[in-house]
C-alpha positions as CSV (number, residue, x, y, z in Angstrom):
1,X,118.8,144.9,15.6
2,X,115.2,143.8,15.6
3,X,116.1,140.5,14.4
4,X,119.2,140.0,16.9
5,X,117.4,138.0,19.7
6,X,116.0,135.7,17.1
7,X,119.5,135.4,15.8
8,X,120.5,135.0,19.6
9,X,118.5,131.6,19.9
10,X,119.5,130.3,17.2
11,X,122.8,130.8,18.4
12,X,122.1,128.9,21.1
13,X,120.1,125.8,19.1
14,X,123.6,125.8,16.7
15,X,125.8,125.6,20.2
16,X,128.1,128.0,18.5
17,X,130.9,129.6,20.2
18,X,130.2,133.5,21.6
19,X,133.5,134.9,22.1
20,X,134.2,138.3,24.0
21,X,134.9,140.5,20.9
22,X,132.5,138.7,18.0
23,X,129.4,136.4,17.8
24,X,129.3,134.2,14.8
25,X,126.2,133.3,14.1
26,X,124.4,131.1,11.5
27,X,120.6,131.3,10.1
28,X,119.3,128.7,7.4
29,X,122.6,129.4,5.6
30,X,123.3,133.1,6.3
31,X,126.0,134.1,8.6
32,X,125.6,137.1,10.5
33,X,128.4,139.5,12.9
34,X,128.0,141.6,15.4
35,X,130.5,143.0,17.5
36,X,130.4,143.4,21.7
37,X,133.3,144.9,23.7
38,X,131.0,144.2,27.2
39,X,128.4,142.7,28.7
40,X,126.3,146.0,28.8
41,X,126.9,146.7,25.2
42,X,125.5,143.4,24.4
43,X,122.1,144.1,26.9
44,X,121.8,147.4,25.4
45,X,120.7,146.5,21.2
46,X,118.4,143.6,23.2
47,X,117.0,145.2,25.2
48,X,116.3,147.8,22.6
49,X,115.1,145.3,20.5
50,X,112.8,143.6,23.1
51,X,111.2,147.0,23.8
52,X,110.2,147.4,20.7
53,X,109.1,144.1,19.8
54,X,107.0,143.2,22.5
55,X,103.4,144.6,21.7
56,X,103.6,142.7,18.4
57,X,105.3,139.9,20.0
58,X,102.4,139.6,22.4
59,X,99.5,140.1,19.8
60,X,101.0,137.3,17.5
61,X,101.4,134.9,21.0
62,X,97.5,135.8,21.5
63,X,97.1,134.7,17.6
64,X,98.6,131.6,18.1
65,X,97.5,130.4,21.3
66,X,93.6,131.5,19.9
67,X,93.8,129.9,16.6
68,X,95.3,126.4,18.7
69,X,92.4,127.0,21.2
70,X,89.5,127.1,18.4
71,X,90.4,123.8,17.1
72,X,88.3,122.0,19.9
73,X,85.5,123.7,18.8
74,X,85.3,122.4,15.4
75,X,82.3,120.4,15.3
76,X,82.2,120.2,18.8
77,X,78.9,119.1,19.4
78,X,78.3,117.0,16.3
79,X,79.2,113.9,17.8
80,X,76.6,111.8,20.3
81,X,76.9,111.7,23.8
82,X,79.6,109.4,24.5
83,X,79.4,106.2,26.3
84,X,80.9,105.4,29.7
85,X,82.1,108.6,32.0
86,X,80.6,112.2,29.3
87,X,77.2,109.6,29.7
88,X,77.5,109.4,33.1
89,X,78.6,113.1,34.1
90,X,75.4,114.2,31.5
91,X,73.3,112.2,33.4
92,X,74.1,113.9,36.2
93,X,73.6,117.0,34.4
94,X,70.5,116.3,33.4
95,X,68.7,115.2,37.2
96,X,69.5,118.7,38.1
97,X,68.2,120.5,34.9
98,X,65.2,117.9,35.0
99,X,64.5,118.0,39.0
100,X,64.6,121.6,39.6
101,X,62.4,121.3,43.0
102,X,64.7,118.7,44.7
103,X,66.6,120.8,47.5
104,X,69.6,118.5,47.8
105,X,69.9,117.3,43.8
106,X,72.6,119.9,43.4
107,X,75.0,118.4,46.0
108,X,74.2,114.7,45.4
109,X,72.7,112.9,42.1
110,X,73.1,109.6,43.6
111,X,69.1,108.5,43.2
112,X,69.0,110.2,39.7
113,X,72.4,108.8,38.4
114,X,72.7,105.8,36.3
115,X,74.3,102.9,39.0
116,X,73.5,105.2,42.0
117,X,76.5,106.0,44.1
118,X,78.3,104.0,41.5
119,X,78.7,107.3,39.1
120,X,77.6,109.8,41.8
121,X,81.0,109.4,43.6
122,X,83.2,111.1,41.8
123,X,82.9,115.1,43.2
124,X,80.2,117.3,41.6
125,X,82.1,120.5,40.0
126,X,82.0,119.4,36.2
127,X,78.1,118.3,36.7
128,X,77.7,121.8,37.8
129,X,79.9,123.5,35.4
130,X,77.8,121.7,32.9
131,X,74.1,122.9,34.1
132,X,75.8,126.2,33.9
133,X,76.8,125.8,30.3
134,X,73.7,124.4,29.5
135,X,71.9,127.1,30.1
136,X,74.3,129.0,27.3
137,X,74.2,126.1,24.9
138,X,71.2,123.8,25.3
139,X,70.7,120.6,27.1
140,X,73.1,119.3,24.1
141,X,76.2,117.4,23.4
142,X,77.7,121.2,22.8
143,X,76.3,122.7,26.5
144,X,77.7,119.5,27.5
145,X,81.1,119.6,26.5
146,X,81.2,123.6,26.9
147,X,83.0,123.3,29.7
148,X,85.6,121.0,29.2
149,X,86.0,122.9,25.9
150,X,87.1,125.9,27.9
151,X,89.3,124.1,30.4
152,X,91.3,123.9,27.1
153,X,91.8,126.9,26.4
154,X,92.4,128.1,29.3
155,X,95.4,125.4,29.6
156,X,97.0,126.6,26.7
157,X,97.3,130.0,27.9
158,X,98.7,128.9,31.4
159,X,101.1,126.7,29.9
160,X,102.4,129.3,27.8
161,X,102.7,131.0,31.3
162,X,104.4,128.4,32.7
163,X,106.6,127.8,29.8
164,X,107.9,131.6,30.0
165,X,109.2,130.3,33.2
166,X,111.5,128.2,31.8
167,X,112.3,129.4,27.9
168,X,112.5,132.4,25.8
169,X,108.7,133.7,24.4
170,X,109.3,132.4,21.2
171,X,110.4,128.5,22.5
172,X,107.6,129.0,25.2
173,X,105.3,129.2,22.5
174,X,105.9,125.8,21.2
175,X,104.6,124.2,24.2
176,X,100.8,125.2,24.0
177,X,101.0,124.2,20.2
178,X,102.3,120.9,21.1
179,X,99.3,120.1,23.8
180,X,96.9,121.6,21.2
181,X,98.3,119.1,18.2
182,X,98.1,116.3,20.6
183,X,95.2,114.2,19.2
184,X,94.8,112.4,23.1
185,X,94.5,115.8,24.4
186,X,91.5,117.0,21.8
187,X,89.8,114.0,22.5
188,X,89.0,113.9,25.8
189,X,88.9,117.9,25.2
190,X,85.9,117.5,22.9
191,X,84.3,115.1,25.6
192,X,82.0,116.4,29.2
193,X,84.7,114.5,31.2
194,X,86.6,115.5,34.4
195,X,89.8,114.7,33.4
196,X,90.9,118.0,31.1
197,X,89.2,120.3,33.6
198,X,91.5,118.3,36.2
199,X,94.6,119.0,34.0
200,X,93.2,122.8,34.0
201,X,93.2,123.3,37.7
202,X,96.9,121.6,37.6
203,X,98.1,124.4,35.8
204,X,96.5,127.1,37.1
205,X,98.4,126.1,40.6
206,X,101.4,125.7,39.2
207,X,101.4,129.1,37.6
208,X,99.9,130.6,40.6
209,X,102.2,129.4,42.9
210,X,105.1,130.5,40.2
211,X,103.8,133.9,40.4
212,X,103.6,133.8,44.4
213,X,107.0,133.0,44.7
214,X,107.9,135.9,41.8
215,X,105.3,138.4,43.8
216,X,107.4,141.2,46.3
217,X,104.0,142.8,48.3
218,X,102.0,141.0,50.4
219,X,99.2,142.4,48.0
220,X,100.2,140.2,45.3
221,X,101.2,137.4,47.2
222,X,97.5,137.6,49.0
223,X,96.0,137.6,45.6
224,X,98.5,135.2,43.8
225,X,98.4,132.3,47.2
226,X,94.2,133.1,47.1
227,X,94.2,131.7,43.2
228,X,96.0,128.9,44.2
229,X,93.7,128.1,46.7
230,X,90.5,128.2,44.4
231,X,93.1,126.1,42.1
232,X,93.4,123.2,45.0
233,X,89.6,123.3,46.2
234,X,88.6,122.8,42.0
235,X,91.1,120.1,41.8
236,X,89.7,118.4,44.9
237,X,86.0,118.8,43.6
238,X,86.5,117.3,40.1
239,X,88.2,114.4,41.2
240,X,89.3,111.8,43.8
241,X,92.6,110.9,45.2
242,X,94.7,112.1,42.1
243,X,93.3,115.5,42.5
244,X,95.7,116.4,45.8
245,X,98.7,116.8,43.3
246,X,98.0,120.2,43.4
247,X,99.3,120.4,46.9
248,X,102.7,118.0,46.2
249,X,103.8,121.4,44.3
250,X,104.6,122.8,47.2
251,X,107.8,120.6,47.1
252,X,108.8,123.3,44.5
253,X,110.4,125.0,48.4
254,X,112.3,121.8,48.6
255,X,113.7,121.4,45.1
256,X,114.2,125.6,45.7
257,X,116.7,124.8,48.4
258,X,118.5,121.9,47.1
259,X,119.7,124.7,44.0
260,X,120.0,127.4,46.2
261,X,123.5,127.5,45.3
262,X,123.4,129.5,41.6
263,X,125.9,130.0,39.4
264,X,128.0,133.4,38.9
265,X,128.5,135.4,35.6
266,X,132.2,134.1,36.1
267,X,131.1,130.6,36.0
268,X,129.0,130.6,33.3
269,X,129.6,129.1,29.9
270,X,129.4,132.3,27.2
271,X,126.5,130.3,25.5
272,X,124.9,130.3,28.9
273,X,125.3,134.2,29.6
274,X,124.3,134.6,26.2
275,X,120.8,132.8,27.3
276,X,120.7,134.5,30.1
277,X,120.4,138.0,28.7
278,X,118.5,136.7,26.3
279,X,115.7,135.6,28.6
280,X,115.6,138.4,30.9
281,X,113.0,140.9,29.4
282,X,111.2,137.4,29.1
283,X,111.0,135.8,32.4
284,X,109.7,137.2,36.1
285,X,112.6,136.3,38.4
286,X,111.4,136.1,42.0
287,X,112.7,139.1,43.8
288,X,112.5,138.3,48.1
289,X,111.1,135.6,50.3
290,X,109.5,132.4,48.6
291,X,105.5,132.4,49.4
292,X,105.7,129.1,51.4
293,X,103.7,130.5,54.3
294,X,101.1,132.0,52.2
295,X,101.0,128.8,49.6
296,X,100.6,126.7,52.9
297,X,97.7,128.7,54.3
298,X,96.3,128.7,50.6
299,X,96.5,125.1,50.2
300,X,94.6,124.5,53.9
301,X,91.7,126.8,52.4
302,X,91.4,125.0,49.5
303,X,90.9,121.8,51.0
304,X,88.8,123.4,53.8
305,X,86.4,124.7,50.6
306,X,86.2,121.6,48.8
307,X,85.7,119.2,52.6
308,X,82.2,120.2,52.8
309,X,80.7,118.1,49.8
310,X,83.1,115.1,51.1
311,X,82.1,115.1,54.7
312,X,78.2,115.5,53.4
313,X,78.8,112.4,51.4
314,X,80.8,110.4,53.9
315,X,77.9,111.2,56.9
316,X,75.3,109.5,54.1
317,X,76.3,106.6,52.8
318,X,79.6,105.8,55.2
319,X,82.1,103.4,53.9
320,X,80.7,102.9,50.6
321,X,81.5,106.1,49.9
322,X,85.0,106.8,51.5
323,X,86.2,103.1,49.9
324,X,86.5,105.0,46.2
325,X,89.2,106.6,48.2
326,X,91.2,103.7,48.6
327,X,92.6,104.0,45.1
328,X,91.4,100.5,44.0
329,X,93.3,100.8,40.5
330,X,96.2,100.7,42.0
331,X,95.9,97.2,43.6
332,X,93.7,95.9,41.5
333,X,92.0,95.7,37.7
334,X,88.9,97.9,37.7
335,X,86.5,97.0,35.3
336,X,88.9,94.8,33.1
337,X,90.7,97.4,32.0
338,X,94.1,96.4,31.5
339,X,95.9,96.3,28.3
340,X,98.6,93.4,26.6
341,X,101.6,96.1,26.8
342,X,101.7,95.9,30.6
343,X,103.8,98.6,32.5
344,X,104.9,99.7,28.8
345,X,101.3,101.0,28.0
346,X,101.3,104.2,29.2
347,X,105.1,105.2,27.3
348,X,103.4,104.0,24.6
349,X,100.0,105.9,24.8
350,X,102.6,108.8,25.8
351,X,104.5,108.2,22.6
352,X,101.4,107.6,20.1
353,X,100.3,111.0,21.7
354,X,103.4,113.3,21.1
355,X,106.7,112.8,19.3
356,X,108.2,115.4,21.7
357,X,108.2,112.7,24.7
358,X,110.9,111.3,22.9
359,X,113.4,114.1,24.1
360,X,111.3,114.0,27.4
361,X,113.1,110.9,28.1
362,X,116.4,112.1,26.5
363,X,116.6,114.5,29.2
364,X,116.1,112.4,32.1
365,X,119.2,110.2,30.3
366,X,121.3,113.4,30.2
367,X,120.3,114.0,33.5
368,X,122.0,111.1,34.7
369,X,124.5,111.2,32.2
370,X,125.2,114.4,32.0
371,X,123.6,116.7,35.4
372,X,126.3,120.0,34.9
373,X,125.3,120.6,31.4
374,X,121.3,119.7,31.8
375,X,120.9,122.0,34.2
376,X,123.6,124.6,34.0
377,X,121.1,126.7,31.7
378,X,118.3,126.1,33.2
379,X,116.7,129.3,34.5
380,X,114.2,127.8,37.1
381,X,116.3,124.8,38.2
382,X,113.1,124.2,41.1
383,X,110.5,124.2,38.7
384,X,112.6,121.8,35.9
385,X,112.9,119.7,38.9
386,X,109.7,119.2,39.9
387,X,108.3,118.6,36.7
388,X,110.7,115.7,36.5
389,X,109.0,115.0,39.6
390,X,105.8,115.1,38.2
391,X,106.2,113.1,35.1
392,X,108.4,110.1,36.6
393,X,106.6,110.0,39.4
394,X,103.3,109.4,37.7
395,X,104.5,107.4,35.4
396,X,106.3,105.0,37.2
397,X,102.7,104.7,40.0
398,X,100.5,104.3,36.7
399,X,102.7,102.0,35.1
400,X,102.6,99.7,38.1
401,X,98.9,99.8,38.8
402,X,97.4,96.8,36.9
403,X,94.2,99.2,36.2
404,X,95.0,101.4,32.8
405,X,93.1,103.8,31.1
406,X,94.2,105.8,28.1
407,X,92.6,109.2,30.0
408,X,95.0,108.9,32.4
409,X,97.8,109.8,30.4
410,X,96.5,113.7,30.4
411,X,97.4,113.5,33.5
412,X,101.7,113.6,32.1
413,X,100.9,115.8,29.3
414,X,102.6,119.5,30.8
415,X,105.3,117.7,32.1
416,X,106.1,115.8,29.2
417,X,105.8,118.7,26.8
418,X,107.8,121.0,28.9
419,X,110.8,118.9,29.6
420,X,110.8,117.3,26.0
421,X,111.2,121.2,25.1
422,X,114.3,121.2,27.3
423,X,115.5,118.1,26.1
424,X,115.7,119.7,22.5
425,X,117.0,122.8,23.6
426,X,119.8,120.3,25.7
427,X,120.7,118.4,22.6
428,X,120.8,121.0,20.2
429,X,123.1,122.9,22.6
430,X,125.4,120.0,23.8
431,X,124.9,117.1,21.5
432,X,125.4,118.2,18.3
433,X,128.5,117.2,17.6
434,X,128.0,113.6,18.9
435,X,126.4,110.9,16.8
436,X,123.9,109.6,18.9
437,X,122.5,113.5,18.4
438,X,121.1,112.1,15.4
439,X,119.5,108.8,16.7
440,X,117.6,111.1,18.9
441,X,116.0,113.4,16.8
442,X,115.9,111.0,14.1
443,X,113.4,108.9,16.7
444,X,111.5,112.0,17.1
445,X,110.8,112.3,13.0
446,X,109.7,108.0,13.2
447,X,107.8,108.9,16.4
448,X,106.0,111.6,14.7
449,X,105.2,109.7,11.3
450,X,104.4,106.7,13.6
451,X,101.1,108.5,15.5
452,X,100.3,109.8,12.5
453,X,98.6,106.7,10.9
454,X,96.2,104.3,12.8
455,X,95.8,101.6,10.1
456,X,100.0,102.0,9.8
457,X,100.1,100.9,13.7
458,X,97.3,98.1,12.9
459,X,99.6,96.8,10.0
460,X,103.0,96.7,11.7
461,X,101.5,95.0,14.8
462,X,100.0,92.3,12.4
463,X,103.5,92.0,10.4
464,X,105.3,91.6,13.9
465,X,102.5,88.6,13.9
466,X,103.6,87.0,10.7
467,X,101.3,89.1,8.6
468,X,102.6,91.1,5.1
469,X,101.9,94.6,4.8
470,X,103.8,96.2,2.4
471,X,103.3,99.5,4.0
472,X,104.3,98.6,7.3
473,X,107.5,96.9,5.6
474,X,108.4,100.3,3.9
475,X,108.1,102.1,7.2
476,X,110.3,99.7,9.0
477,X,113.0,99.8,6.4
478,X,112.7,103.6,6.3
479,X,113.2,104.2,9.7
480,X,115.7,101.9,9.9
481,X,117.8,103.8,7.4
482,X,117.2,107.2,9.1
483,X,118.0,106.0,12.7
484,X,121.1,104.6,11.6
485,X,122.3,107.0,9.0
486,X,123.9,109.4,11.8
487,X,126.1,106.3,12.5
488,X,127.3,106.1,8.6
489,X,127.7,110.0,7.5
490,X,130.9,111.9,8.1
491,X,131.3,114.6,11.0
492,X,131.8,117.6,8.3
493,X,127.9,116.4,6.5
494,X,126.1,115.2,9.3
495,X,126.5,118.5,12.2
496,X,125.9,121.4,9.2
497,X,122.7,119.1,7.8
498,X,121.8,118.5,12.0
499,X,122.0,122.4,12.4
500,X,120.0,123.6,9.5
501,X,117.3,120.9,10.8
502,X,116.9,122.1,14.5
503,X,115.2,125.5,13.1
504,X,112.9,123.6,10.6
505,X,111.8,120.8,13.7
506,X,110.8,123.3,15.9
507,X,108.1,124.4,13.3
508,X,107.5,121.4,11.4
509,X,106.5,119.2,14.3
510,X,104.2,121.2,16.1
511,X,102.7,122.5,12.3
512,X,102.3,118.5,11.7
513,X,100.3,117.8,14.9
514,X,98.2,120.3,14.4
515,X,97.1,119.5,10.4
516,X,96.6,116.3,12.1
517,X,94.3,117.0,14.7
518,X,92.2,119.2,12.4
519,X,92.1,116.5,9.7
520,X,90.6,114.0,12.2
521,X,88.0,116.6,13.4
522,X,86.9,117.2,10.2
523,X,86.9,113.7,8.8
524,X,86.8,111.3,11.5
525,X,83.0,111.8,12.7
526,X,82.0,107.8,12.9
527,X,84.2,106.3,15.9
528,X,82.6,109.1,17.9
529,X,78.6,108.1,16.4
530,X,77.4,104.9,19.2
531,X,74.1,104.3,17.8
532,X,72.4,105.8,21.1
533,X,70.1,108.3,19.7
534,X,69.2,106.1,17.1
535,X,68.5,103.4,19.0
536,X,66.6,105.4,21.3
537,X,64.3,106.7,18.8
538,X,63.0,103.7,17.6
539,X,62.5,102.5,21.5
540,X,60.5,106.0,21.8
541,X,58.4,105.4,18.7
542,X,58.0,101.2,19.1
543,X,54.4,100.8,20.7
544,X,56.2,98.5,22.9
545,X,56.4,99.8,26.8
546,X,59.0,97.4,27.3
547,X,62.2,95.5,25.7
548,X,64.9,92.8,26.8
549,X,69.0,94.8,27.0
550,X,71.1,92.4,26.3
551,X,74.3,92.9,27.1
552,X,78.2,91.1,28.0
553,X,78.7,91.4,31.8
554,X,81.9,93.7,31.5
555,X,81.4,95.8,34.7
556,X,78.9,98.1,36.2
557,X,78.4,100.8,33.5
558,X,76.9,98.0,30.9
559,X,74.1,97.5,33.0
560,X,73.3,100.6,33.0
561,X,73.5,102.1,29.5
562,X,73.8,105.9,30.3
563,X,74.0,107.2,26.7
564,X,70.8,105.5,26.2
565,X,69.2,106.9,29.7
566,X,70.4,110.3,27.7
567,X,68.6,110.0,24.9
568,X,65.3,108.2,26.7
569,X,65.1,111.2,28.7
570,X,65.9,109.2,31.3
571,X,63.1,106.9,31.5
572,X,65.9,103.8,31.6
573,X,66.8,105.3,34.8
574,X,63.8,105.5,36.5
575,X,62.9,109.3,36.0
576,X,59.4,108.2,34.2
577,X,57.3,105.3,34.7
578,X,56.1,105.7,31.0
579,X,58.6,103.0,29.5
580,X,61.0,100.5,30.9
581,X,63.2,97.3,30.2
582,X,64.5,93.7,31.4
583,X,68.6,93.1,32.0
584,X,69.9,89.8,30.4
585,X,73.7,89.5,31.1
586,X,75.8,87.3,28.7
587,X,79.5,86.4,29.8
588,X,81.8,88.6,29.1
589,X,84.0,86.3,26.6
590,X,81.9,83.7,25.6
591,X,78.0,83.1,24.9
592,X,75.2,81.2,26.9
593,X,73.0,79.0,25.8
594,X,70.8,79.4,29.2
595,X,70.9,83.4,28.5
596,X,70.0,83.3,24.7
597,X,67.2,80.6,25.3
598,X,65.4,82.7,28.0
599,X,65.0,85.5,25.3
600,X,62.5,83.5,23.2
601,X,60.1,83.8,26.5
602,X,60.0,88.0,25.8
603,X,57.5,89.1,23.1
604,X,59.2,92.1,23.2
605,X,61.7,94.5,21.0
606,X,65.5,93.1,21.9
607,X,68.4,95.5,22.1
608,X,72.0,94.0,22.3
609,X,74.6,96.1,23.3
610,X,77.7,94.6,21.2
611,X,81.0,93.5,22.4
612,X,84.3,94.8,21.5
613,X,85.2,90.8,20.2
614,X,83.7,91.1,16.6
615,X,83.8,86.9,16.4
616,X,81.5,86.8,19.8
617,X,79.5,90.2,18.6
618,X,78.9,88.1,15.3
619,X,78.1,84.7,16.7
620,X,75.5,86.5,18.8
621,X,73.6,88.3,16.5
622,X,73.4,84.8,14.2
623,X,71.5,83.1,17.1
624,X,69.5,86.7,17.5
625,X,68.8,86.9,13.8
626,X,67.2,83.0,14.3
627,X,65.0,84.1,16.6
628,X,63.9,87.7,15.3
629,X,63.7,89.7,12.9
630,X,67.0,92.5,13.1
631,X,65.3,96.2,12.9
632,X,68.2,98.3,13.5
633,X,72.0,97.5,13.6
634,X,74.7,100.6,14.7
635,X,78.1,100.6,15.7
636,X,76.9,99.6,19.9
637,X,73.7,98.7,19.8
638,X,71.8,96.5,17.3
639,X,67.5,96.3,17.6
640,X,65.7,92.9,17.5
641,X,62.0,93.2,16.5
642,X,58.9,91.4,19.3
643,X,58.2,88.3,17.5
644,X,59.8,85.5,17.1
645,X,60.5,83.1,14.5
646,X,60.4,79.5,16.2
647,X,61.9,77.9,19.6
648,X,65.6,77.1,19.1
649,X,67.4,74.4,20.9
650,X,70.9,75.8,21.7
651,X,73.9,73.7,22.8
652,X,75.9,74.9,25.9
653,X,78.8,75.4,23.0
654,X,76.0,78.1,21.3
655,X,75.7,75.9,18.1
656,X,71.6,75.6,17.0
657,X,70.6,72.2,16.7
């Protein structure tokens, strides 16, 4: 009996029949019988069996949501402050850790920050989180990343909340090991950015609106509605504009009424009752009323707690402030960030991320292919629907805006995960007998070896360019073969060999992911090493109280170097007069004779920030090396010594005469 519910779901992963006086039922090979004259005699060993399984069940769900959770932590503050927005937000940090007696520094950084009101406008709630965690770890990378660290973890737990909602405890576990083997997701996880801590607070509404609508007093619905509320007002202090989906939840009422209309027992597929009992000592039904007044006073008090820092900030600088709210990436390109794959970029980046978005999109097919069957076992039909709401909504806005950034994409990540569950769960259950069943899952095994490999991306890009590359050549052919084997092998080899595979997929996937994501952290320490600390050490210990930063005019942030302002101390911002240095911008694509004459006139240290082009970051440093002698070269930022050589005569083309 204590194995029965497990033999229960993969009952319903086979899609084999349940008949009224016998369940067949078939693990890895091993066929199994029970008999049931009733319904009740069926609840009865289950619920039996729950009972006693559910204080191990919950210590090993604690186990596995931990030992995913620790994996950010792994080296977590090797790596050097990163450039762009962890610089920024540090900076930040640091003008309150470093200007203690300043009355107004903790609600605006703006004449500490690197670029002013450029980096100051985005709200303050990860810069404080940081000083607090600073004051645990250090004014380090680690107290800097703390934090968003723990915004992680705390998402895996309230996604395996949210994922009850919607699966058995043992499926629902899959979800938070998916997010944690996503490599995009430990990323930005491991970085003092905004954007996980965003993702954080999305959950944390979700799950305590979920549990308003489950609660019966108005004691828990008071506490459930007041967590949501602190869930809104973090949302709308870590970020701007994006940060109100926390209150387009509330169309869970809507989505709520449009299914009112539920099934009966009598109407019910048996696979579907089967699922049913199944999931009851599992998942908190909602017992009367549905929170909406409670939610909608929750959500007016979380914005009414977060409008206080907005209003200060609007009242002091005006329109220059209130214009970031205009949502300028989603009319135009903001700081040249746009990519060749176009509206494709972000199903790509969403792909490359997780195999699992594969049967994310399979279910929004069967949707519309198929609505009875894709929802019929759904057991929170509102809350399926509005993550479908969720993801296709902002994926189809992102897609469109010409502005892309890969960190938006955390932004799908629950959604994606959650439905791509139910997509497997809907395939396994309906599909298996069709061929296409195959081609699905078959694109989720490509998908997964795909994201795996970097340099295997790199190569088949290059072949699609002409290129050879063996490699890339044996993965085509490969996955060629295994997409269009279900098309070729007989009914009575191909659903057996399908069904024995759905078990194994559920753990091999995830187990993958993960081995990946800890190989990288362990391993892959360069990408993530700038040349900032280095570079800033020799500035600190050149006798030199000045030097020249050249750098290719990309947008705002280059001027301004803020991983370098981190490891100066600040003195490139401003803070101390001790030390200071000279802008020269070069185009962005291109090089200027004007611009790399004009450096000859400074008898000072040089220090060229490098540009993503390697043939314009080489043809640079040539004319540099003519002129100076090269003291320090890292991945960003390569030092040219005081003196130089001789005068050059540059053509307008760059060429040395």
């Amino acid at each position: 009996m204590y194995g029965f519910p497990l033999w229960c779901c993969l009952a319903v992963l086979r899609g084999n029949p349940v008949r009224s006086g016998r369940l067949r039922i078939s693990a890895l090979g091993r066929w199994y019988f029970c008999t049931t004259e009733t319904g009740s005699k069926l609840a009865q060993p289950i619920t039996s069996a729950m009972k006693s399984l559910l204080s191990s069940q919950q210590h090993n769900t604690i186990l596995v949501i931990l030992s995913c959770a620790l994996i950010v932590f792994v080296g977590l503050g090797s790596a050097e402050i990163q450039p762009w927005d962890e610089a920024l937000f540090a900076m930040r940090a640091k003008a309150i850790i470093q200007h203690p007696t300043d009355s107004t520094v903790w609600q605006d950084q703006t004449q500490y920050a690197p670029g002013g009101l450029y980096s100051s406008t985005y709200p303050p709630l990860t810069v404080w989180a940081m000083v607090v965690c600073t004051k645990l770890a250090g004014v380090t990378p680690l107290g800097i990343r703390l934090f968003s660290a723990l915004c992680s973890v705390a998402t895996l737990f309230l996604l395996y909340q949210i994922a009850l909602r919607m699966f058995t405890s043992k499926t629902a576990l899959i979800a938070p090991v998916l997010l944690a083997g996503c490599l995009l997701w430990n990323n930005y996880a491991r970085q003092g950015m905004s954007d996980v801590p965003l993702v954080m607070f999305f959950a944390l509404a979700l799950f305590a609106l979920l549990r308003t609508t489950e609660s019966a007093s108005t004691q828990q619905r008071l506490l459930w509605s007041g967590l949501f509320a602190l869930a809104v007002a973090g949302a709308l202090l870590t970020k701007i504009v994006v940060s109100v989906i926390p209150i387009l939840f509330l169309f869970y009422f809507v989505f709520t009424r449009t299914t009112a209309k539920q099934q009966s027992p009598e109407e019910l597929t048996a696979n579907q009752l089967l699922e049913r009992i199944a999931r009851s000592k599992h998942l908190p039904v909602a017992t009367q009323g549905t929170g909406l007044f409670y939610l909608l006073g929750a959500a007016c008090i979380g914005i009414a707690l977060a409008l206080p820092w907005h209003l200060a900030m609007a009242s002091r600088y005006g329109a220059e402030f209130t214009n970031a709210f205009l949502v300028p990436h989603l009319t135009s390109v903001v700081e040249n960030n746009t990519r060749s794959l176009g509206v494709l970029y972000y199903v790509n980046q969403l792909l490359v991320a997780s195999p699992v978005v594969v049967l994310t999109f399979y279910w929004f097919v069967s949707l519309i292919t198929n609505r009875k069957n894709t929802l019929a076992a759904s057991h929170n039909k509102p809350l399926e629907l509005l993550l479908a709401a969720w993801f296709a909504g902002g994926l189809l806005t992102l897609s469109i805006a010409p502005t892309k950034m890969p960190h938006y994409t955390l932004l799908l990540l629950i959604p994606a995960i959650l439905l791509g569950i139910r997509g497997f769960e809907i395939v396994t259950v309906y599909s298996i007998r069709k061929r296409w069943a195959w081609f699905v899952l078959a694109t989720v095994v490509v998908t997964c070896v795909w994201l795996l490999s970097q340099s295997l991306r790199d190569n088949v890009q290059l072949l699609l360019h002409g290129h050879i590359h063996w490699d890339a050549i044996t993965f085509v052919l490969l996955a060629v073969v295994l997409l269009c084997a279900g098309f070729i092998i007989p009914d009575s080899k191909r659903i057996p060999l399908l069904a024995d595979a759905f078990p194994y997929m559920q753990l091999v996937v995830p187990a993958v992911l993960l081995l990946h994501v800890l190989y990288v952290d362990a391993t892959k320490s360069e990408p993530r090493i700038h040349g900032a600390k280095e570079t800033a050490a020799w500035l600190e210990d050149s006798e030199h109280r000045q030097f020249v930063y050249v750098y290719h005019n990309h947008n705002a942030s280059d001027t301004l170097a803020p991983d370098l302002a981190w490891y100066t101390n600040g003195w490139t911002c401003g803070w101390q007069k001790r030390k200071s240095f000279v802008q020269q911008a070069l185009p962005l694509n291109k090089l200027s004779a004007e611009v790399i004459n004009a450096l000859q006139l400074y008898q000072i240290p040089v220090v060229y920030a490098t540009s993503p082009n390697d043939t314009l970051t080489a043809s640079v440093m040539y004319l540099l090396s003519k002129q100076r002698t090269r003291e320090l070269t890292t991945p960003n930022y390569v030092v040219f010594g005081a003196q130089t050589f001789f005068e050059l005569d540059i053509h307008s083309n760059g060429t040395v005469r």
